[in-house]
Residue frames as a rotation matrix with the C-alpha (Angstrom) as fourth column:
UNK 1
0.619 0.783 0.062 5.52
-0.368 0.220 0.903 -18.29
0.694 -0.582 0.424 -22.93
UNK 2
-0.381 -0.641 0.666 6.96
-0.915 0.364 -0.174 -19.35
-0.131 -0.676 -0.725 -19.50
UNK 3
-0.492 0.210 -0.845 6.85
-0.137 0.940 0.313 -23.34
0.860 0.269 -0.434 -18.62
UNK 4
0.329 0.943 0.049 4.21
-0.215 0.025 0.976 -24.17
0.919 -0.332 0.211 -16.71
UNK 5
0.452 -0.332 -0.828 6.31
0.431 0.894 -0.123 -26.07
0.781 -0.301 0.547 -14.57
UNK 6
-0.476 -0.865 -0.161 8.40
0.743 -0.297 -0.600 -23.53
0.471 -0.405 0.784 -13.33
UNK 7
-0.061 0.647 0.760 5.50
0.267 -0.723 0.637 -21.20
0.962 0.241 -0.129 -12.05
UNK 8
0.912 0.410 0.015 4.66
0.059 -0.167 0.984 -22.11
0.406 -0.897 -0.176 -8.60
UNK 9
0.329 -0.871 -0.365 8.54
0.944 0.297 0.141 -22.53
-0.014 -0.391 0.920 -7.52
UNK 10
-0.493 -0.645 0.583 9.14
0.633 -0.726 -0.268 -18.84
0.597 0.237 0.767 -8.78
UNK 11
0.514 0.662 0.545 5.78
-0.119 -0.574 0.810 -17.86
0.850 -0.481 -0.216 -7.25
UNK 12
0.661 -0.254 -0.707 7.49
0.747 0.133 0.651 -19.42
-0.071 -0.958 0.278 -3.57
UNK 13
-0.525 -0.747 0.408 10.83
0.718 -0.646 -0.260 -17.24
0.457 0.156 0.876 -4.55
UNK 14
-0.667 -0.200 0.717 9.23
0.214 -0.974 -0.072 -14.37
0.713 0.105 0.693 -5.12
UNK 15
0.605 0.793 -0.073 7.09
0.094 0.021 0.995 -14.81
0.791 -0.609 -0.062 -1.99
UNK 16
0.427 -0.690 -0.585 9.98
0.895 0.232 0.381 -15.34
-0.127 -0.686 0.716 0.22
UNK 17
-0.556 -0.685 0.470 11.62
0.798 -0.597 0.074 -12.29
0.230 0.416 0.880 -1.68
UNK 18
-0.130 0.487 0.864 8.69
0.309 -0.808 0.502 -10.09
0.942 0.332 -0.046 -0.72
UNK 19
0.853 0.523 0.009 7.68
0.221 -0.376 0.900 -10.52
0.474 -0.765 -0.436 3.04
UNK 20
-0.185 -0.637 -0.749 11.06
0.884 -0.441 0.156 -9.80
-0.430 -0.633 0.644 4.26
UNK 21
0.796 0.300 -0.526 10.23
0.485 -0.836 0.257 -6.31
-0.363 -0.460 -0.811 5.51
UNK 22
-0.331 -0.820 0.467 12.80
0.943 -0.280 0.178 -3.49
-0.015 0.500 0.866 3.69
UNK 23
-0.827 -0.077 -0.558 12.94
0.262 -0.929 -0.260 0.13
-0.498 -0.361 0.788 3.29
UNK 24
-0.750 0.647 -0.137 10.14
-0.183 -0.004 0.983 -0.29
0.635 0.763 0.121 0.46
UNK 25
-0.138 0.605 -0.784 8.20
0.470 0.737 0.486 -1.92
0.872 -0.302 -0.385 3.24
UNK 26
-0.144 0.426 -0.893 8.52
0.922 -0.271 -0.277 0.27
-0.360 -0.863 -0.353 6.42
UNK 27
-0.988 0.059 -0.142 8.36
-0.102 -0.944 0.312 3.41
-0.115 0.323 0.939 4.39
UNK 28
-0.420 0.834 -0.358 4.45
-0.091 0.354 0.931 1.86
0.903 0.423 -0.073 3.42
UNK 29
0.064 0.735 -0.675 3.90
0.845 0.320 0.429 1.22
0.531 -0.598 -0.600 6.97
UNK 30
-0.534 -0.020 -0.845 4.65
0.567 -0.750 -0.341 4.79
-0.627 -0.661 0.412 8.28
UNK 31
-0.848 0.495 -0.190 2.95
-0.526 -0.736 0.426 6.55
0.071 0.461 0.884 5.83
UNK 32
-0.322 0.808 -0.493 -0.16
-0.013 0.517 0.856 3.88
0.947 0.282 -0.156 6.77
UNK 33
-0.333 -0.581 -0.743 0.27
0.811 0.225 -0.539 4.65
0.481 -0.782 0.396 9.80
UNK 34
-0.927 0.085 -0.364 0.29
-0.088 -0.996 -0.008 8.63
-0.364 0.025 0.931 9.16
UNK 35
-0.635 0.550 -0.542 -2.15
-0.712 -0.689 0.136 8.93
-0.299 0.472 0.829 6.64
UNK 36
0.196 0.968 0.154 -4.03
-0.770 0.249 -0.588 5.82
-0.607 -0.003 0.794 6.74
UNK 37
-0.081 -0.194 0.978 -4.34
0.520 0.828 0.208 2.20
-0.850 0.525 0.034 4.03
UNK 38
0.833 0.450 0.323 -4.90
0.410 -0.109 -0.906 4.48
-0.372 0.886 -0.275 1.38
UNK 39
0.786 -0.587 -0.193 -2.18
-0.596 -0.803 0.015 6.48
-0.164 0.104 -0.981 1.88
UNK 40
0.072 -0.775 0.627 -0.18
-0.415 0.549 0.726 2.89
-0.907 -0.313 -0.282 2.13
UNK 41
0.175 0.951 0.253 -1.72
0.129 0.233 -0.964 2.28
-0.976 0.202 -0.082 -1.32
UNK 42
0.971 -0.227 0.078 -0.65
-0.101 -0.681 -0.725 5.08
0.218 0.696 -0.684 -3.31
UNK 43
0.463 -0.808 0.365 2.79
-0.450 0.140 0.882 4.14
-0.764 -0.573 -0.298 -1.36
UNK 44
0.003 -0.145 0.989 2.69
0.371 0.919 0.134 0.64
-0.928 0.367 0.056 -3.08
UNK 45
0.941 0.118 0.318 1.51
0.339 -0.392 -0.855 2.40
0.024 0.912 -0.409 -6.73
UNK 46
0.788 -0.581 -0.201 4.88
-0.567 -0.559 -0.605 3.85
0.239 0.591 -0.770 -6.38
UNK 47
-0.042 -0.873 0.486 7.40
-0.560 0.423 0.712 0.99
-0.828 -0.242 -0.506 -5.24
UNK 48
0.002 -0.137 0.991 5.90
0.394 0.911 0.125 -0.92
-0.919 0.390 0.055 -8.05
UNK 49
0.967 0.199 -0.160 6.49
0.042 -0.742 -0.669 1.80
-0.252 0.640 -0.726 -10.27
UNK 50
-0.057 -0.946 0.318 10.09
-0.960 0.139 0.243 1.64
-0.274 -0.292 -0.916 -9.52
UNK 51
-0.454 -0.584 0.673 10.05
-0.206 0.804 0.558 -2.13
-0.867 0.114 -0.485 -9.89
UNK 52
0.419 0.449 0.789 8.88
0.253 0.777 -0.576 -2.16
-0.872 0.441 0.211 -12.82
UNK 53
0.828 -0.530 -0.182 11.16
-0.555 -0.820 -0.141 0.37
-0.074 0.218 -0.973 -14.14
UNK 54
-0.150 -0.975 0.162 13.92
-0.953 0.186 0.238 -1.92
-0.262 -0.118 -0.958 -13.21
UNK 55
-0.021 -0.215 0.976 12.60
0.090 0.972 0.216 -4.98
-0.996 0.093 -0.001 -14.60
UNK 56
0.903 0.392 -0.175 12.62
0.033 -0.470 -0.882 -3.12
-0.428 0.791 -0.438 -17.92
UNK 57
0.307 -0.804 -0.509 15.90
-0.903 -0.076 -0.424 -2.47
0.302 0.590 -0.749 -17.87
UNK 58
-0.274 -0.464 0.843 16.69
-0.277 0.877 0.392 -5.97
-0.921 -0.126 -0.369 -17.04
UNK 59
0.702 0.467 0.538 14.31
0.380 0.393 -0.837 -7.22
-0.603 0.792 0.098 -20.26
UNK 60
0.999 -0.018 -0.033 16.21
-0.038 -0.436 -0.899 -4.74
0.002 0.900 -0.436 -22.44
UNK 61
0.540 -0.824 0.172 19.75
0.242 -0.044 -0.969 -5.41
0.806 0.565 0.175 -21.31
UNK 62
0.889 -0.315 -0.331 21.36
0.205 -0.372 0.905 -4.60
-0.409 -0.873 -0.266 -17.59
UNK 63
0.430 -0.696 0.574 24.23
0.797 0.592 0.120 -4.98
-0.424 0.406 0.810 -18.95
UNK 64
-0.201 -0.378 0.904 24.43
0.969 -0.210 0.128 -2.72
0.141 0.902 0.408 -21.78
UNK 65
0.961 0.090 0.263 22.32
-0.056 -0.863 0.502 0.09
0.272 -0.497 -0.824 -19.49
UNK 66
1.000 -0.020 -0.001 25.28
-0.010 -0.536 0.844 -0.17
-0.018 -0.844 -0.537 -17.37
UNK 67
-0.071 -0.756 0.650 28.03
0.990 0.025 0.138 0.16
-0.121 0.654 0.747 -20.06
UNK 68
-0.123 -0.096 0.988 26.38
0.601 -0.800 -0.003 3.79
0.790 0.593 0.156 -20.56
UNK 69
0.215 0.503 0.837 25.30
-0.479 -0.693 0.539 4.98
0.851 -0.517 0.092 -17.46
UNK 70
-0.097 -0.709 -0.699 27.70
0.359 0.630 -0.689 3.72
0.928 -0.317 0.193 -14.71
UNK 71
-0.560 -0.743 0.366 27.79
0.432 -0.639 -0.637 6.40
0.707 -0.198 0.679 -13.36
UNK 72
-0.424 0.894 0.148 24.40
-0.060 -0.191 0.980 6.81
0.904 0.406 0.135 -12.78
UNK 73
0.542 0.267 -0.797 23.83
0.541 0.615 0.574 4.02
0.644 -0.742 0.189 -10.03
UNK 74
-0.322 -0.320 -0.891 26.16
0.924 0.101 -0.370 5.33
0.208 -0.942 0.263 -7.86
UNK 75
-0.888 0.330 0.320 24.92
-0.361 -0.932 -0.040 9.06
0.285 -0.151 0.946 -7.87
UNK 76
-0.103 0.855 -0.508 21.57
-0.534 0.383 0.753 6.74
0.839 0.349 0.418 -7.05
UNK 77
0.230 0.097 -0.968 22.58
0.631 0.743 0.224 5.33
0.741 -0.662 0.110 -4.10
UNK 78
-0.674 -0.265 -0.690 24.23
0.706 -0.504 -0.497 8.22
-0.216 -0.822 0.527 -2.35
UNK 79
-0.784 0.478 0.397 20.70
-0.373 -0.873 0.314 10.13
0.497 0.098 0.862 -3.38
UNK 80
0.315 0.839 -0.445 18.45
0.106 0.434 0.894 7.28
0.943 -0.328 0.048 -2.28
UNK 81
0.187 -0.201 -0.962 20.48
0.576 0.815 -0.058 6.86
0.796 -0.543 0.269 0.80
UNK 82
-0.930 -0.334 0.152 20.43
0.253 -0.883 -0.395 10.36
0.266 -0.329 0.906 1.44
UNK 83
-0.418 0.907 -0.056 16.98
-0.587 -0.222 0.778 10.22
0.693 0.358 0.625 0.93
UNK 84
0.350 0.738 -0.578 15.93
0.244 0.523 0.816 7.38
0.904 -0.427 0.003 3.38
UNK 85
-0.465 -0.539 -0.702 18.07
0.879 -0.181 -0.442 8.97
0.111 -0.822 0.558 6.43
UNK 86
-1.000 -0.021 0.018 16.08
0.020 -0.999 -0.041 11.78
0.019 -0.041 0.999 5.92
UNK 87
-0.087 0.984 -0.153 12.78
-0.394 0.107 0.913 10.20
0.915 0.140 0.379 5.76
UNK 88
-0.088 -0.172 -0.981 14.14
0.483 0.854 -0.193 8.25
0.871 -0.491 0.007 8.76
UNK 89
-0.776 -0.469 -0.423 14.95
0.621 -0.447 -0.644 11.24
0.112 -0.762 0.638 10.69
UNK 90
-0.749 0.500 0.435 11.61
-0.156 -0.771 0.618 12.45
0.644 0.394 0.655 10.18
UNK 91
0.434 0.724 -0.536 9.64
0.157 0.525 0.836 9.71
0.887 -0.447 0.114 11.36
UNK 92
-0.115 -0.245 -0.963 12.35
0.842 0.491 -0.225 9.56
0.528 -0.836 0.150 14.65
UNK 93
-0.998 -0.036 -0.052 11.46
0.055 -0.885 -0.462 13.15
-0.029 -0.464 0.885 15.17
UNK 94
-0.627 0.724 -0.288 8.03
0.264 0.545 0.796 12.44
0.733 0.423 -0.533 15.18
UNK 95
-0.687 -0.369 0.626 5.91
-0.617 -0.158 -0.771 13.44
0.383 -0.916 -0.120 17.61
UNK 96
-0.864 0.491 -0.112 3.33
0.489 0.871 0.043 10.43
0.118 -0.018 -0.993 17.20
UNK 97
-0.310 0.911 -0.272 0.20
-0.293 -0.363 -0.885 12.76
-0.905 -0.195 0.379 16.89
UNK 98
-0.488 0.427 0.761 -1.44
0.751 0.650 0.116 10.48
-0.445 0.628 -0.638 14.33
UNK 99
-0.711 0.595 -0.374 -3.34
-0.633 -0.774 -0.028 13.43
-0.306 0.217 0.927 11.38
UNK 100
-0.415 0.469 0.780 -6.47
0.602 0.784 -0.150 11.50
-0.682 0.407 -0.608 10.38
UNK 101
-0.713 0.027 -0.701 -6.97
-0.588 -0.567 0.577 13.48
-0.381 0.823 0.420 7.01
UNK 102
0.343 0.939 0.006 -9.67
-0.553 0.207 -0.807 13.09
-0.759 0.274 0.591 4.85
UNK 103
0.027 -0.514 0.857 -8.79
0.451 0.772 0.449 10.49
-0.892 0.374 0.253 2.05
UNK 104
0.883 0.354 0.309 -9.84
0.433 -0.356 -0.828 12.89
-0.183 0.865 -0.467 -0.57
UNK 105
0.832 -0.521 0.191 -7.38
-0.504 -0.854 -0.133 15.50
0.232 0.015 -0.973 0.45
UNK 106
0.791 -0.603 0.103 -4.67
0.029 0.206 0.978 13.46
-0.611 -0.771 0.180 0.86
UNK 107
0.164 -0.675 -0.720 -0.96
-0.862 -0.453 0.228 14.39
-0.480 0.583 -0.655 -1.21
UNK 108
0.836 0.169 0.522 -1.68
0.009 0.947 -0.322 11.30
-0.549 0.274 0.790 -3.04
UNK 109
0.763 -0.640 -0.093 1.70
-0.064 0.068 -0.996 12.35
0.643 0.765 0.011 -5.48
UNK 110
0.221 -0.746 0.628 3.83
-0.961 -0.276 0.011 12.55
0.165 -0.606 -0.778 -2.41
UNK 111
0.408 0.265 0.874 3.10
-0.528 0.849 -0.011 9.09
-0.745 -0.456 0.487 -1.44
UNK 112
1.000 -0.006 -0.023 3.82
-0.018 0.449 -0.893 7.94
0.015 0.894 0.449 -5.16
UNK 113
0.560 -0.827 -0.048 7.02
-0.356 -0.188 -0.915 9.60
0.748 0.530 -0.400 -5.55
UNK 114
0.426 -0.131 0.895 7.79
-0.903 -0.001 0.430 8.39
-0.056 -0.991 -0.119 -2.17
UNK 115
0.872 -0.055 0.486 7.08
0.284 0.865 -0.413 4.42
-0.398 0.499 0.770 -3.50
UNK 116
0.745 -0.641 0.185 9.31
0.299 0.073 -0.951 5.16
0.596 0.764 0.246 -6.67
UNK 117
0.284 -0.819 0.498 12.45
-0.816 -0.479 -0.323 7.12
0.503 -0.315 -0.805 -4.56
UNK 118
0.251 -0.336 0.908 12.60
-0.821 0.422 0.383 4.26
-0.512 -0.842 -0.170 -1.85
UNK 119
0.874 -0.020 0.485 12.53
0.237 0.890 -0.390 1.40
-0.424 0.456 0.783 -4.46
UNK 120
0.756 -0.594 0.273 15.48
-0.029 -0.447 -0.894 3.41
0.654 0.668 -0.355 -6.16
UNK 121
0.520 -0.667 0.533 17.56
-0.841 -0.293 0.455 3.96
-0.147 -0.685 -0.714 -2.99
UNK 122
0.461 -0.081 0.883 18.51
-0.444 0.841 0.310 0.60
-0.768 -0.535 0.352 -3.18
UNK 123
0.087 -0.215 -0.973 20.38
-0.978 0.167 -0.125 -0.05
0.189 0.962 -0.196 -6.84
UNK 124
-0.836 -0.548 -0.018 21.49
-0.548 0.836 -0.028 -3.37
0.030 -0.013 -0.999 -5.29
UNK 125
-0.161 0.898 0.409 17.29
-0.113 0.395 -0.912 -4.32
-0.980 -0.193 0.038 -5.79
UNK 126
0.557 0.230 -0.798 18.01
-0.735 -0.311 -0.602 -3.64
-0.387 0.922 -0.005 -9.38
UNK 127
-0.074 -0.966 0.250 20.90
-0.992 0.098 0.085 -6.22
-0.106 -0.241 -0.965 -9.17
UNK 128
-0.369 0.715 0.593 18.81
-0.779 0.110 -0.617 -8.73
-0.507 -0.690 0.517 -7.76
UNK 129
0.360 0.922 -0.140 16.43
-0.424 0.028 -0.905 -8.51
-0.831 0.385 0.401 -10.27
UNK 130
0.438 -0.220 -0.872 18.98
-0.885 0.065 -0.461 -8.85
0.158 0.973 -0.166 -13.21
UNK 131
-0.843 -0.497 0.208 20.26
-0.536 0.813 -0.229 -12.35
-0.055 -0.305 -0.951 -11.20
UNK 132
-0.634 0.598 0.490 17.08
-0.268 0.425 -0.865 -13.47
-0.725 -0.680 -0.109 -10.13
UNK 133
0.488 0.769 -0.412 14.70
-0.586 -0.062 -0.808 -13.39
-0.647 0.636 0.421 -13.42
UNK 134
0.312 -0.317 -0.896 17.06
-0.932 0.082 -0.354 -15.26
0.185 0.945 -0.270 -15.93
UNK 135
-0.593 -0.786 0.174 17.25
-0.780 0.614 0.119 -18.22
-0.201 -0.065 -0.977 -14.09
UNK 136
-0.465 0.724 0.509 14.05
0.107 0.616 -0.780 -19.01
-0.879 -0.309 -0.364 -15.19
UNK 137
0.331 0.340 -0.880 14.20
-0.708 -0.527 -0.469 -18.60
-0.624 0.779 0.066 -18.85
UNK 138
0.480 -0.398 0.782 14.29
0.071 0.906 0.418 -20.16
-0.874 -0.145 0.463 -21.29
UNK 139
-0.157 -0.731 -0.664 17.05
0.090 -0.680 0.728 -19.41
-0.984 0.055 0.172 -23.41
UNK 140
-0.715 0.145 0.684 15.66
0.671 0.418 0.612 -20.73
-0.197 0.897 -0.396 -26.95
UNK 141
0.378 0.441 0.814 12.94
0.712 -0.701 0.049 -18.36
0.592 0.561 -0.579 -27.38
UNK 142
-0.057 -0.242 0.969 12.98
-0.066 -0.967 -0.245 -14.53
0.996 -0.078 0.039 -27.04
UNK 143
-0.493 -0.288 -0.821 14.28
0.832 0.120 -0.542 -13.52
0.255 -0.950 0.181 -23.51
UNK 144
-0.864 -0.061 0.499 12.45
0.056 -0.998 -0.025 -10.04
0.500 0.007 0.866 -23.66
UNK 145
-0.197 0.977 0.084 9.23
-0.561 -0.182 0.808 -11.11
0.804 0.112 0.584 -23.67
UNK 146
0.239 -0.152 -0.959 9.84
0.567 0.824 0.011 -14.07
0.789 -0.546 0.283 -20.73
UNK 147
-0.074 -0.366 -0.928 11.19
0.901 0.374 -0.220 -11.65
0.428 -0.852 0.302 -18.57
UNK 148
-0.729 0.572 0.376 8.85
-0.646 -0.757 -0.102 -8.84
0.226 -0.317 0.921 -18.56
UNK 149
0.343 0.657 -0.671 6.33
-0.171 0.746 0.644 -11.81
0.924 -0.106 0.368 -17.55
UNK 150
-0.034 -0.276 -0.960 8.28
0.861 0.480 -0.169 -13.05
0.508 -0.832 0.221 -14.88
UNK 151
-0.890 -0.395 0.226 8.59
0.291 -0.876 -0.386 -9.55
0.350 -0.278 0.894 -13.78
UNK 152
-0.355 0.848 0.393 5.00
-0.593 -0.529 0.607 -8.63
0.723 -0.017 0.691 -13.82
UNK 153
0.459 0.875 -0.150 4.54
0.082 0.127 0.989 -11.56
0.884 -0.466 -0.014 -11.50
UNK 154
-0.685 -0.312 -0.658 7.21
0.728 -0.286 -0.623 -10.83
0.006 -0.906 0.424 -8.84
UNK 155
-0.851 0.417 0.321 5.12
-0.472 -0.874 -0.117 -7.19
0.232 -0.251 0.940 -8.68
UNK 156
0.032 0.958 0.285 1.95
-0.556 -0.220 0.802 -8.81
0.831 -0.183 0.526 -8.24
UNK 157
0.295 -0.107 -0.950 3.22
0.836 0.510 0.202 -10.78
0.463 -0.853 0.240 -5.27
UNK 158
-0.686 -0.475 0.551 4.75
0.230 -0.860 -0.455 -7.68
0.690 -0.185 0.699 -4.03
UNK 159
-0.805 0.066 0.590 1.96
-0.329 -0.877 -0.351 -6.05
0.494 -0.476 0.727 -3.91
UNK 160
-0.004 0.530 -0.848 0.02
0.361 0.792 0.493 -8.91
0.933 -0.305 -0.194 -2.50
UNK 161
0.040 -0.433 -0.901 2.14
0.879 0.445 -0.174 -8.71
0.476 -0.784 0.398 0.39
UNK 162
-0.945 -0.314 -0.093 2.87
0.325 -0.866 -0.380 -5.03
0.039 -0.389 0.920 0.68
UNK 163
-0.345 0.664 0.663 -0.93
-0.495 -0.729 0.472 -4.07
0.797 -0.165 0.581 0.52
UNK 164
0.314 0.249 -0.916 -1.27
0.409 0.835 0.367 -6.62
0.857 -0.490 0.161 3.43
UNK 165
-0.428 -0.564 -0.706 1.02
0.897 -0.171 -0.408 -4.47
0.110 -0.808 0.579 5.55
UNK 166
-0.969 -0.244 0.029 -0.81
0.204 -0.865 -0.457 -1.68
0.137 -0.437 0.889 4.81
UNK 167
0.107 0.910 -0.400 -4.28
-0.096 0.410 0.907 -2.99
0.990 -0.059 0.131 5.14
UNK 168
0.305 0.180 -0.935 -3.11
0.919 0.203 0.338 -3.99
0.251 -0.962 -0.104 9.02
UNK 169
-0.734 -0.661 -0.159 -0.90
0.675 -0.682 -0.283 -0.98
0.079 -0.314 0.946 9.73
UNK 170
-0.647 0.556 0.521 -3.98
0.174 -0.558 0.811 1.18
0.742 0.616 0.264 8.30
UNK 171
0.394 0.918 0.054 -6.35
-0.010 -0.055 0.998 -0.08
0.919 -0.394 -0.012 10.66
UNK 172
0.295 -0.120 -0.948 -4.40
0.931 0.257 0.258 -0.37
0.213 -0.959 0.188 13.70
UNK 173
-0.637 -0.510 0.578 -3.28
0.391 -0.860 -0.327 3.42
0.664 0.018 0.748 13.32
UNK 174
0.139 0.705 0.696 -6.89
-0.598 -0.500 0.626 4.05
0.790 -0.503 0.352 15.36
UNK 175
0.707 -0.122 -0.696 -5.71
0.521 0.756 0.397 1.07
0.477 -0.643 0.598 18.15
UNK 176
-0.300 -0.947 -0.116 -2.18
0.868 -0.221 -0.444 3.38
0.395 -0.234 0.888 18.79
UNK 177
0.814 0.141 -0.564 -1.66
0.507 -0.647 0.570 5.87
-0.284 -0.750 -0.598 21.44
UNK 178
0.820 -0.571 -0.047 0.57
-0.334 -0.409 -0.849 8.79
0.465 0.712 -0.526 20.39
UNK 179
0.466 -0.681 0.565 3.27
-0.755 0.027 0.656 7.17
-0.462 -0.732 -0.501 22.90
UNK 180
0.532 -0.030 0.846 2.90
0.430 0.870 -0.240 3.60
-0.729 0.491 0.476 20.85
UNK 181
0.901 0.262 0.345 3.01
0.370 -0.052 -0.928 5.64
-0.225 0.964 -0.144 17.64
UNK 182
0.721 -0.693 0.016 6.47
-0.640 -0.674 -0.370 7.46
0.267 0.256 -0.929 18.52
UNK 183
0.218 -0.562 0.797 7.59
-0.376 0.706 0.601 4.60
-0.901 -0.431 -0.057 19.91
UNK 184
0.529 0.058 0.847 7.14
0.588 0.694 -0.415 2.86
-0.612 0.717 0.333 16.32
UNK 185
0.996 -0.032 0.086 8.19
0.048 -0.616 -0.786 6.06
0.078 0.787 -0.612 14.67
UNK 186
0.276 -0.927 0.253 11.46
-0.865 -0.125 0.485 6.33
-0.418 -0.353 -0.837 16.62
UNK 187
0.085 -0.311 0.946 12.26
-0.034 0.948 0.315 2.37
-0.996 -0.058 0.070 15.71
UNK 188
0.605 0.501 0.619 11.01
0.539 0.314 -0.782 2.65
-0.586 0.807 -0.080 12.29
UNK 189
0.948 0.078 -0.310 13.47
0.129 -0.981 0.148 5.54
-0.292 -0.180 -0.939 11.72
UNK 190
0.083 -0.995 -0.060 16.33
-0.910 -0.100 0.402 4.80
-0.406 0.021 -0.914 13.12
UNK 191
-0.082 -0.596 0.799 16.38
-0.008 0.802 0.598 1.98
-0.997 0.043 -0.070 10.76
UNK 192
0.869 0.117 0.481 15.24
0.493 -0.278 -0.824 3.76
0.037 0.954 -0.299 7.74
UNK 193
0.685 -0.728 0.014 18.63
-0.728 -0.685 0.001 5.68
0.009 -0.011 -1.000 8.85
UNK 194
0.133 -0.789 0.600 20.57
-0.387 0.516 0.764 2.74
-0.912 -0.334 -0.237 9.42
UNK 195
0.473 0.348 0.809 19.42
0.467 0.680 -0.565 1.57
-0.747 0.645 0.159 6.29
UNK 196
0.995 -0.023 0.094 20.41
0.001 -0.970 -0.242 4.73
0.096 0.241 -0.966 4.69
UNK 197
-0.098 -0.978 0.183 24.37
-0.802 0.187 0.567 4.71
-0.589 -0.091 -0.803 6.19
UNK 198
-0.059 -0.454 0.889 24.75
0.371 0.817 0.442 0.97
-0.927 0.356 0.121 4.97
UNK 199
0.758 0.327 0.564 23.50
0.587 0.036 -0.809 1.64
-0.284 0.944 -0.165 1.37
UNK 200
0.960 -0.281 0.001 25.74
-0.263 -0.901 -0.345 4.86
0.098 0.331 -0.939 1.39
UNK 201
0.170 -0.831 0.529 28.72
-0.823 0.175 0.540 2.24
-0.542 -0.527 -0.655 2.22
UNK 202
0.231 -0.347 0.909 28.50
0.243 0.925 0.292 -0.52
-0.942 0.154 0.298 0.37
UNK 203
-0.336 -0.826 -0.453 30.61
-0.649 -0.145 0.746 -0.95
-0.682 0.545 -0.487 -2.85
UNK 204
0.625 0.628 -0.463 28.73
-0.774 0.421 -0.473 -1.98
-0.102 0.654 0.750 -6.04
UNK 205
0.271 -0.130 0.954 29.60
-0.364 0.903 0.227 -5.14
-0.891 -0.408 0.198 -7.25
């Protein structure tokens, strides 16, 4: 069990750790944007797919993953980072005609795998995680079970927050002119690209 004590402080963390806006975040609002709050939705279903992926392998060991599979991360960053410069350049080619698709028909796996790739681009979110969770254990009982808990509630703040952006983004997609919308697409872009270059530069730790 966690100590009571230490709940609401981690809850503030991991509040503070969510609304700052990230590639996990504007990737949710262009595709809420495009295809609507649902489409931001299925977005979220996959970033927290991804983070929960990575708070697994924290529970079971960062460490000892990344004794076998070094290698891994970095082939992981220069794919994510390839990956958001290319999602980036999509949106900045844009031409802001807004598709209002039915919700049925919408590529609801694209959107997923979307979530899960963009949370990945980023290994240094996996990092993070394997700092951030263990200072709030407690070392005397089992650490496995404590920090898949603590994990499950950074995700549900997450997606507090992230279905918040795409709840507004959603509705305001019928408020935007396609001029607004390329305007956002072009901005949104060329920092899913900028984002992209850094990641593909920086030197694990």
């Amino acid at each position: 069990m966690i100590d009571p004590a230490i709940i609401l402080p981690y809850m503030l963390a991991c509040l503070l750790f969510s609304i700052i806006p990230g590639p996990s975040v504007s990737v949710v609002i262009a595709n809420s944007l495009a295809g609507g709050t649902r489409a931001g939705l299925f977005t979220i279903l996959g970033t927290e797919l991804g983070m929960f992926s990575m708070v697994f392998i924290v529970a079971i060991g960062l460490e000892a993953v990344m004794s076998v599979v070094s290698g891994a991360f970095e082939i992981i960053k220069i794919v994510g980072a390839a990956y958001l410069i290319w999602i980036g350049w999509k949106m900045f080619r844009s031409s802001g005609q807004l598709s209002f698709t039915d919700g049925a028909r919408l590529p609801v796996g694209r959107y997923i795998w979307q979530g899960v790739l963009t949370n990945w681009s980023n290994p240094k979110t996996l990092l993070f995680l394997s700092a951030f969770l263990p200072q709030f254990i407690d070392v005397s009982r089992p650490a496995f079970s404590q920090i898949m808990i603590l994990g499950l509630i950074v995700m549900a703040v997450a997606t507090a927050s992230d279905c918040i952006y795409a709840v507004a983004a959603g509705r305001a997609r019928h408020l935007l002119t396609a001029a607004r919308v390329r305007l956002v697409n072009r901005v949104s872009g060329a920092v899913l690209m900028c984002g992209g270059v850094w990641l593909a530069l920086q030197k694990r730790a």
